[in-house]
C-alpha positions as CSV (number, residue, x, y, z in Angstrom):
1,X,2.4,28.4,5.7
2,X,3.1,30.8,2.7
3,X,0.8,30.4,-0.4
4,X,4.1,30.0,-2.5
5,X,3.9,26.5,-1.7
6,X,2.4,24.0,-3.7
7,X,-0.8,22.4,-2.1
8,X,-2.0,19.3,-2.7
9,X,-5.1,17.6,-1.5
10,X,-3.6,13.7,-0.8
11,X,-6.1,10.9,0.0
12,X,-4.8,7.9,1.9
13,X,-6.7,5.3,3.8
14,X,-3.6,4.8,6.3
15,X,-0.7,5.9,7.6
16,X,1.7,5.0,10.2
17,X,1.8,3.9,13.1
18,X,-1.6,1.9,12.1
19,X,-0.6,0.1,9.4
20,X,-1.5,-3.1,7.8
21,X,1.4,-3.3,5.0
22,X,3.1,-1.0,2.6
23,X,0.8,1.5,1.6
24,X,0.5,3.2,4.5
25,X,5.1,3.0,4.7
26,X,5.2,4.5,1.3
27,X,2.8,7.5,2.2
28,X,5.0,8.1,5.0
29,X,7.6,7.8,3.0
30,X,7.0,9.7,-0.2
31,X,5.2,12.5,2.1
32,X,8.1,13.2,4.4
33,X,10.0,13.6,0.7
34,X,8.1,15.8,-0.6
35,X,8.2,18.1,2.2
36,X,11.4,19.2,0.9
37,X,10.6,20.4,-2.3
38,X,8.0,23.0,-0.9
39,X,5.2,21.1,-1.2
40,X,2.2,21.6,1.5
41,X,0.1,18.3,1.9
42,X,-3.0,17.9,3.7
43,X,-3.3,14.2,4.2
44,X,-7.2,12.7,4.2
45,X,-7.6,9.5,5.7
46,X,-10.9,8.3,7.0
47,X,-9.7,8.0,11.1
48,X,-7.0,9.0,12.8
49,X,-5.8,8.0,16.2
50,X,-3.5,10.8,17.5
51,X,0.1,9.8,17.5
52,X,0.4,9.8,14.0
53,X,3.8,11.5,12.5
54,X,2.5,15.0,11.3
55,X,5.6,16.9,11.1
56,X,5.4,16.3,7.2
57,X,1.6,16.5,7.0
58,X,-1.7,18.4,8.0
59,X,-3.6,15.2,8.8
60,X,-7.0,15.3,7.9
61,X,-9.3,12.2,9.3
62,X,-12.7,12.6,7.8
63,X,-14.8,11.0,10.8
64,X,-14.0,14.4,11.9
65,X,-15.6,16.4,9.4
66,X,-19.2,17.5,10.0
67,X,-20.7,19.2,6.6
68,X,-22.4,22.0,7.8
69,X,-22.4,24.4,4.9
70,X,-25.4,26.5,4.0
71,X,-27.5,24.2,1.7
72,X,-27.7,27.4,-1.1
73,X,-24.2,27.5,-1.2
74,X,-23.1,24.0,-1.4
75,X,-26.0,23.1,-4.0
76,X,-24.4,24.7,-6.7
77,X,-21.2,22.5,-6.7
78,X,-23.4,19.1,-6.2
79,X,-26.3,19.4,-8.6
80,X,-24.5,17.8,-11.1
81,X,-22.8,15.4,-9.3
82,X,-23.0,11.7,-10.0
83,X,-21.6,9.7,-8.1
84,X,-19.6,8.3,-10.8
85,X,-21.1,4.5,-11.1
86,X,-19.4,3.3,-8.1
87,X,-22.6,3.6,-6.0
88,X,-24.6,1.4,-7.8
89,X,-21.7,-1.3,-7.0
90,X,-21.8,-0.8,-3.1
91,X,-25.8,-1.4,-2.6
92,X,-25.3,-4.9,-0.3
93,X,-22.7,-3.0,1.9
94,X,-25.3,-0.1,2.7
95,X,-28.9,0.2,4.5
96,X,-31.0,0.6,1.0
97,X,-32.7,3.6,3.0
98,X,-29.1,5.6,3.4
99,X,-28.2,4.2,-0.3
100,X,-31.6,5.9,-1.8
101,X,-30.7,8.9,0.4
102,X,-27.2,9.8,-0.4
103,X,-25.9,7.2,-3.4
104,X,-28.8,6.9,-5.8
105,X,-26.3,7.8,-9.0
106,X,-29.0,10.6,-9.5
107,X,-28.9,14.3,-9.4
108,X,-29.7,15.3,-5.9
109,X,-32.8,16.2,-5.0
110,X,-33.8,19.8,-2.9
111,X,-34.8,17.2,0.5
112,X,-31.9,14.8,-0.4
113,X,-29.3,17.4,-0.4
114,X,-30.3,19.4,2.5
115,X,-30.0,15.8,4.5
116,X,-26.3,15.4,3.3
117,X,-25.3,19.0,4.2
118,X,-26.8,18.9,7.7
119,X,-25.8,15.5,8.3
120,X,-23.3,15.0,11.7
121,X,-19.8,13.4,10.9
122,X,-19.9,10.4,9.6
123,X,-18.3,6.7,11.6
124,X,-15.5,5.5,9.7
125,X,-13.6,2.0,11.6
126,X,-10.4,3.0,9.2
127,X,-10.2,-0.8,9.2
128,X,-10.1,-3.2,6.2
129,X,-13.4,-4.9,7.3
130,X,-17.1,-5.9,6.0
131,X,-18.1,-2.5,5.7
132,X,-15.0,-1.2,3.6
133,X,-17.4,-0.8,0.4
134,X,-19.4,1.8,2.6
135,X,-16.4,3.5,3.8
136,X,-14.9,4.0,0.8
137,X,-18.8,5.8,-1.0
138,X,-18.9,7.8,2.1
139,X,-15.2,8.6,2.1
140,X,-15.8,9.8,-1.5
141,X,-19.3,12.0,-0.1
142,X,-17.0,13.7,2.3
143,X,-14.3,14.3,-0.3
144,X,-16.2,16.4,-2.6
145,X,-17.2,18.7,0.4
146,X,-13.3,18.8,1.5
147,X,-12.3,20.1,-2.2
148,X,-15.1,22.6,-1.9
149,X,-13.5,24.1,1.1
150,X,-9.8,23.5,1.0
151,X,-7.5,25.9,-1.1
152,X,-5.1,23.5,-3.0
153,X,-3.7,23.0,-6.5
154,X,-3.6,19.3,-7.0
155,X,-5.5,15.9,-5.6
156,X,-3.4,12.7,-4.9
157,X,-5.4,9.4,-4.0
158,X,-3.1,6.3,-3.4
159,X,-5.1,2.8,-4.7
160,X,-8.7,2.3,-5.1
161,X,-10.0,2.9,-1.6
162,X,-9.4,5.9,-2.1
163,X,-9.7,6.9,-6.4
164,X,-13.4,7.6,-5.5
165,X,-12.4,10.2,-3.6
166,X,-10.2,11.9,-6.1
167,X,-13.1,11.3,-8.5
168,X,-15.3,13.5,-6.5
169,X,-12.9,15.8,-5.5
170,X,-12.1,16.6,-8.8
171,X,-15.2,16.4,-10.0
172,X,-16.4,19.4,-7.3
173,X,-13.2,21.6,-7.8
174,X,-11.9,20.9,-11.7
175,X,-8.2,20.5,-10.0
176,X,-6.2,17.6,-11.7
177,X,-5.7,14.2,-10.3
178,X,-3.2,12.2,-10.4
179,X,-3.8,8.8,-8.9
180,X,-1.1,6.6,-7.6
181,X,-1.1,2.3,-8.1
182,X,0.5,0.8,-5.6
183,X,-0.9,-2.9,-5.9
184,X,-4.3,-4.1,-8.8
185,X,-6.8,-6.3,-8.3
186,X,-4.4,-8.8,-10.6
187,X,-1.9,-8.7,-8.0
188,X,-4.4,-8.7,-5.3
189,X,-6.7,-11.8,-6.8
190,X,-4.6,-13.3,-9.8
191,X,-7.6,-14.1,-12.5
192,X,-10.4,-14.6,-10.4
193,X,-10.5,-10.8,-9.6
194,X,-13.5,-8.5,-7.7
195,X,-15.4,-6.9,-10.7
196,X,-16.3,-3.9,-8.6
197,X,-12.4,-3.7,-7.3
198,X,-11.1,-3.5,-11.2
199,X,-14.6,-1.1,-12.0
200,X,-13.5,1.1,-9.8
201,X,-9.4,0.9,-10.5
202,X,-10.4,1.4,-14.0
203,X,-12.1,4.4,-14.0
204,X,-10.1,5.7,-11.1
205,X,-7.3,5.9,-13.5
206,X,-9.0,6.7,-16.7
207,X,-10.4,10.1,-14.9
208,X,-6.9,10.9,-13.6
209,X,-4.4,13.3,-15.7
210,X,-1.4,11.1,-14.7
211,X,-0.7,7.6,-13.3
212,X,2.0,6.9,-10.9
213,X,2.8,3.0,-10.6
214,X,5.3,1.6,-8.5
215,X,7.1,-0.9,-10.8
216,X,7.1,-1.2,-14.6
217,X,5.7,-4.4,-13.9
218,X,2.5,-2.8,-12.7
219,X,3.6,-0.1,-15.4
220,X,2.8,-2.9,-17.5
221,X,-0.5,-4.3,-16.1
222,X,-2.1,-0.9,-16.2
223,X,-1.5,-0.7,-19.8
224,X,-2.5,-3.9,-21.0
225,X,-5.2,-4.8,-18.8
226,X,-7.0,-1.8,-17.9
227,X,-6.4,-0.2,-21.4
228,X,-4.9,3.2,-19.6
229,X,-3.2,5.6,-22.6
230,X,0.6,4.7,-21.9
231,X,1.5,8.2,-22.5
232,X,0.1,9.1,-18.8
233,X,1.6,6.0,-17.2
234,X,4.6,7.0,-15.1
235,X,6.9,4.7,-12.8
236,X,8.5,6.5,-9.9
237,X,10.1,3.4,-7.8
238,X,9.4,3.5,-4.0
239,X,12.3,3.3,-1.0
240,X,13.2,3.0,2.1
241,X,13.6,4.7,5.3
242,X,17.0,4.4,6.3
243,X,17.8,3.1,9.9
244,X,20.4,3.0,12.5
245,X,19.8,0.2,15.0
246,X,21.4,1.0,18.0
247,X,22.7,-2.6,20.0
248,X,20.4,-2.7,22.6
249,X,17.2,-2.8,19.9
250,X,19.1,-6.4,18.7
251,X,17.5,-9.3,20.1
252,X,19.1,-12.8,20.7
253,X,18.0,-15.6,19.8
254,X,18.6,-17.8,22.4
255,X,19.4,-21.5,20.3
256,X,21.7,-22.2,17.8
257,X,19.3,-23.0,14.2
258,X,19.7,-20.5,11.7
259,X,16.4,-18.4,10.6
260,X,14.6,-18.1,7.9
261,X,12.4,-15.6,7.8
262,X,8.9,-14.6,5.5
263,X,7.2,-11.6,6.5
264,X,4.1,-9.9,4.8
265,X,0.6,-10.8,4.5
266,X,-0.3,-14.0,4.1
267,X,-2.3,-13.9,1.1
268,X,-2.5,-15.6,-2.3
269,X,-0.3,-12.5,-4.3
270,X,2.7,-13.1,-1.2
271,X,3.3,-16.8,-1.9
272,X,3.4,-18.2,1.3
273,X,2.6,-21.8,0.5
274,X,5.9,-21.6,-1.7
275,X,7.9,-20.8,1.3
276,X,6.2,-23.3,3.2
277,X,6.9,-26.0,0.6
278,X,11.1,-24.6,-0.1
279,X,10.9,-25.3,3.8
280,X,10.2,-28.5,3.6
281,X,13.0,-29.1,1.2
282,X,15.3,-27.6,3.3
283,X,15.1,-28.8,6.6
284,X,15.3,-32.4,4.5
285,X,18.6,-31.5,4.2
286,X,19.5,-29.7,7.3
287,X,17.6,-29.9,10.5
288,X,19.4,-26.7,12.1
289,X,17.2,-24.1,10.6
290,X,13.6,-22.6,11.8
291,X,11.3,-21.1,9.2
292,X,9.2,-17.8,10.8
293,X,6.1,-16.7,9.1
294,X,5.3,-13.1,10.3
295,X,2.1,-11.9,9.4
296,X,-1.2,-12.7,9.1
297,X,-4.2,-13.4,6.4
298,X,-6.8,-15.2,4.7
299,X,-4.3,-18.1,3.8
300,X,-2.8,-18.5,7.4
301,X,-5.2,-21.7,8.8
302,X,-4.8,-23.1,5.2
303,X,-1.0,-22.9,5.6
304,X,-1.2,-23.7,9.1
305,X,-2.4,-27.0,8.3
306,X,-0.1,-27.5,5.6
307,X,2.6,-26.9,8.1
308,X,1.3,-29.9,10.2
309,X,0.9,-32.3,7.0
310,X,4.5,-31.8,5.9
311,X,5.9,-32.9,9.5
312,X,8.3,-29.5,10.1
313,X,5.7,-27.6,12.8
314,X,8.4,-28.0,15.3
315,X,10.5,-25.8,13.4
316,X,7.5,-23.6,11.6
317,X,6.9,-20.5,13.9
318,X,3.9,-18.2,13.3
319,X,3.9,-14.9,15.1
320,X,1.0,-13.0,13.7
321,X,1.3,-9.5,12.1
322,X,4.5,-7.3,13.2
323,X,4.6,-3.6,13.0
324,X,7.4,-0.9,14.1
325,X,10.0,-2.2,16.3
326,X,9.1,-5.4,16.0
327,X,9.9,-5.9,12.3
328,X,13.2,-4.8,13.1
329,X,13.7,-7.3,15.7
330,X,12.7,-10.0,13.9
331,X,15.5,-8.6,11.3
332,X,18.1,-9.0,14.2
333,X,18.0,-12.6,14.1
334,X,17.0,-13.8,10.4
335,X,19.8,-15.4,8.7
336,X,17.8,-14.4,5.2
337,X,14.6,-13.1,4.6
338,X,12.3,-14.4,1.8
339,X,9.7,-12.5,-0.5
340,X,8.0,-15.1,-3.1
341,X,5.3,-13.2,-4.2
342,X,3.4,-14.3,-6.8
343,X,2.7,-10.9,-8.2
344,X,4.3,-8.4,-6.3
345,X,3.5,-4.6,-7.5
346,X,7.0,-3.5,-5.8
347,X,7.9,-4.8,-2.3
348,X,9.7,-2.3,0.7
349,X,10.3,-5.1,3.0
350,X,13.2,-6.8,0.9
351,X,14.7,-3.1,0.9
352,X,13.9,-3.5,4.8
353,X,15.3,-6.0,5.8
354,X,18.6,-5.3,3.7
355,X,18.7,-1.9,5.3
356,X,19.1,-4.7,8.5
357,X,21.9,-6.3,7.2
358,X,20.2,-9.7,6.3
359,X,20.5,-11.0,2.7
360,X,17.1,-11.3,0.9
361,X,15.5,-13.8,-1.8
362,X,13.1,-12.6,-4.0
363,X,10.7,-13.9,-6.5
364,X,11.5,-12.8,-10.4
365,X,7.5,-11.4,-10.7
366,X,8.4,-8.5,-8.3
367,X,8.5,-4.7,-9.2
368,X,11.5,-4.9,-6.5
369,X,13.6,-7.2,-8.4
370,X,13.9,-4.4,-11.9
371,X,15.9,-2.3,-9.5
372,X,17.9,-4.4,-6.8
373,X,21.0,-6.1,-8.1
374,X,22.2,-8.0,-4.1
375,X,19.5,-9.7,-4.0
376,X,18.9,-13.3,-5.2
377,X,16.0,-13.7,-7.6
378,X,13.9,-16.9,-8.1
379,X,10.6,-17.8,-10.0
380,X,8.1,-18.1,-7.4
381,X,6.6,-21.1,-8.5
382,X,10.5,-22.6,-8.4
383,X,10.5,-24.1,-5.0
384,X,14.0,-26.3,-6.0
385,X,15.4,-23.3,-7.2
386,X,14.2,-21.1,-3.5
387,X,15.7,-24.0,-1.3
388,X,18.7,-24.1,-3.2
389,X,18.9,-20.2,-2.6
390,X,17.9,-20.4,1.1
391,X,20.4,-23.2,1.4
392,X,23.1,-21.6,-0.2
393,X,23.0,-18.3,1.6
394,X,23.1,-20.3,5.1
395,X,26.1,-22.4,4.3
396,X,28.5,-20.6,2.4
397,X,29.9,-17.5,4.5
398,X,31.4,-15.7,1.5
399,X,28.1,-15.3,-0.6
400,X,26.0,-14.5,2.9
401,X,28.3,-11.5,3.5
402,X,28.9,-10.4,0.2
403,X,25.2,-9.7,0.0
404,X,24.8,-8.2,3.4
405,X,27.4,-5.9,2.3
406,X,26.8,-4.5,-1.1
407,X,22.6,-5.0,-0.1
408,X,23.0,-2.5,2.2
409,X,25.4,0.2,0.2
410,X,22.7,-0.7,-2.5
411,X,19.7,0.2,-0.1
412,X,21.2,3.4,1.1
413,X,21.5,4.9,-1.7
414,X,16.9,4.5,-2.6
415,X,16.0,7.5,-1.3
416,X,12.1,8.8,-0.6
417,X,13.5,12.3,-1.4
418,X,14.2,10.6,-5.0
419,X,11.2,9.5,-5.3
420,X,9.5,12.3,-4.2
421,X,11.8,14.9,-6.4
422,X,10.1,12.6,-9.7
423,X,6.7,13.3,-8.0
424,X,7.0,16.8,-7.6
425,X,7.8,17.2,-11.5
426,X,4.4,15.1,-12.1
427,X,2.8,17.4,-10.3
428,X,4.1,20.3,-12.2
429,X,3.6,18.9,-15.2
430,X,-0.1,18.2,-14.8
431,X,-0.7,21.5,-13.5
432,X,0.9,23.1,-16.0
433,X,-1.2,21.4,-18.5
């Protein structure tokens, strides 16, 4: 590609089609945008599988990357390279043999750093699982020795798995970083939050020349509870990928109830024990409706259960996670879809399913809710107020296609080529200093 291009040096931790919510849609998204402004992006995430898109992308998986630079070269840049407090954080997730070895938050030694530079390619599972901690301090290991050897103008990393790695980069190659919060460990864990998590979020962003946050909700959060200078605090609004569902992709349904569907993880920040409760009220009232729940998480036996208690199991359905296709077919036969998140940093899949033509609920404490205005909005602690909504939209034709309607003329016009224009002028600014 010509060298007229700006390059930037973008760390992810996933990207579709292996996906476990958002993050990895609005990469996708905002780097298939910014492919039209010029913009070359090599794309770091710690495994890749093979049938990612890379039309937009030169996708870089670092379990693929084997540091084999001369030790005499590559000394220079790591001499002075702590490894920014974050190691001492991750000691119960590594052997303390490899911790001494690579993460001591010391200057490297002569023996220690010849080890690193000749050491084979690291294992990454690119999952989400006990080992994350160690994935993320060797993701940022192999991230200084990318910026050593890439040619590139600016560094991207999207949420903390991945500000390490911007940290080190930046600290190797003196290129700005912008860092990009999609979701805090507020949103994540409410007040009972992971220490480590926010330790890391905080200095993430307080190392990076700008901040990109998806809502001024999270706008907000950064602020006021991580103490980040507002002045380098920017909201640039994520979209949607528009969609043209051809009629053989709709699936039917095959019984009469109406359906009332919630799909996202099922965590604490989503709010599924709200739906599950709203359910309750309305199938008090009206017995021809089934609730889905479509996804899966570290609330789903506890809502399981809760299910059962309440008496409505035989009209609760549970399918497990969804991905690709099969979010759009459960989109085919929903009668509304239902997002009350307790703290919700943004939130595609309302934009989603209104892309689908089905009229969406949302809770008030989402970053969504500032920019949609088809969409109804409830407190998500308001489970009256959410069955009256859910109720409403399945009995009263008039409202139900009013907001299919204008939801999806409102949809259409959220663009990831907006959001990616605003982007591109971060980027400028910051380089230009």
């Amino acid at each position: 590609m010509e060298r007229n291009k700006m390059k930037v040096l973008m760390f992810g931790w996933e990207f579709p089609p292996h996906i476990t919510g958002g993050l990895g849609t609005a990469c996708y998204g905002l780097t298939k945008g910014l492919s039209k402004f010029n913009v070359e992006i090599i794309f770091v995430v710690p495994k890749a599988y093979g049938d990612e898109d890379k039309r937009y992308i030169h996708l870089k998986a670092v379990d693929k990357v084997v540091i084999t630079e001369h030790k005499d070269k590559y000394s220079q840049l790591l001499k002075d390279f702590t490894y920014i407090e974050v190691g001492t954080r991750l000691i119960p997730y590594m052997s303390p043999d490899e911790f001494q070895r690579i993460f001591n938050n010391k200057i490297f030694s002569k023996s220690q750093l010849e080890d690193v530079i000749t050491s084979e390619s690291f294992t990454f599972s690119g999952n989400y699982g006990r080992n994350l901690y160690e994935e993320v301090a060797r993701y940022a290991l192999i991230a200084s020795y990318l910026a050593a050897n890439k040619d590139f103008d600016i560094i991207h990393a999207h949420d903390w798995l991945t500000y390490p790695a911007g940290m080190a980069a930046k600290k190797i190659s003196g290129k700005p970083l912008v860092v990009h919060m999609h979701a805090t460990e507020f949103d994540r864990s409410g007040e009972h939050i992971n220490q480590h998590i926010y330790d890391i979020e905080r200095a993430g962003m307080e190392t990076a020349d700008k901040v990109i946050t998806v809502s001024n909700l999270t706008r907000n959060t950064v602020i006021n509870r991580y103490g980040i200078n507002p002045d380098k605090v920017v909201t640039v609004y994520n979209s949607v990928e528009p969609i043209t569902l051809p009629d053989e992709f709709k699936v039917t349904k095959g019984f009469q109830e109406k359906i009332v569907t919630f799909l996202g993880r099922v965590t604490f920040q989503k709010g599924p024990d709200y739906f599950v409760e709203a359910a309750k009220k309305v199938l008090d009232v009206d017995k021809n409706v089934r609730f889905v729940m479509a996804g899966s998480g570290d609330m789903l036996h506890r809502t399981v259960k809760r299910v059962a208690q309440l008496g409505i199991a035989t009209k609760f359905h549970f399918t497990g996670f969804l991905k690709g296709q099969e979010v759009y077919d459960m989109f085919s036969i929903s009668d509304v879809y239902v997002m009350p998140s307790v703290s919700e940093p943004f939130g595609i899949s309302p934009l989603e399913a209104m892309m689908s033509d089905v009229p969406v609920i949302i809770s008030k404490q989402s970053g969504v809710s500032e920019i949609l205005r088809y969409a109804l909005k409830v407190d998500f602690w308001d489970v009256d107020d959410l069955a009256d909504a859910i109720y409403g939209i399945l009995h009263y034709d008039g409202l139900s296609k009013m907001f299919k309607r204008c939801g999806k003329q409102e949809v259409e016009n959220l663009k990831w080529e907006n959001s990616a224009y605003k982007i591109n002028e971060i980027y400028k600014s910051v380089i230009k200093g």
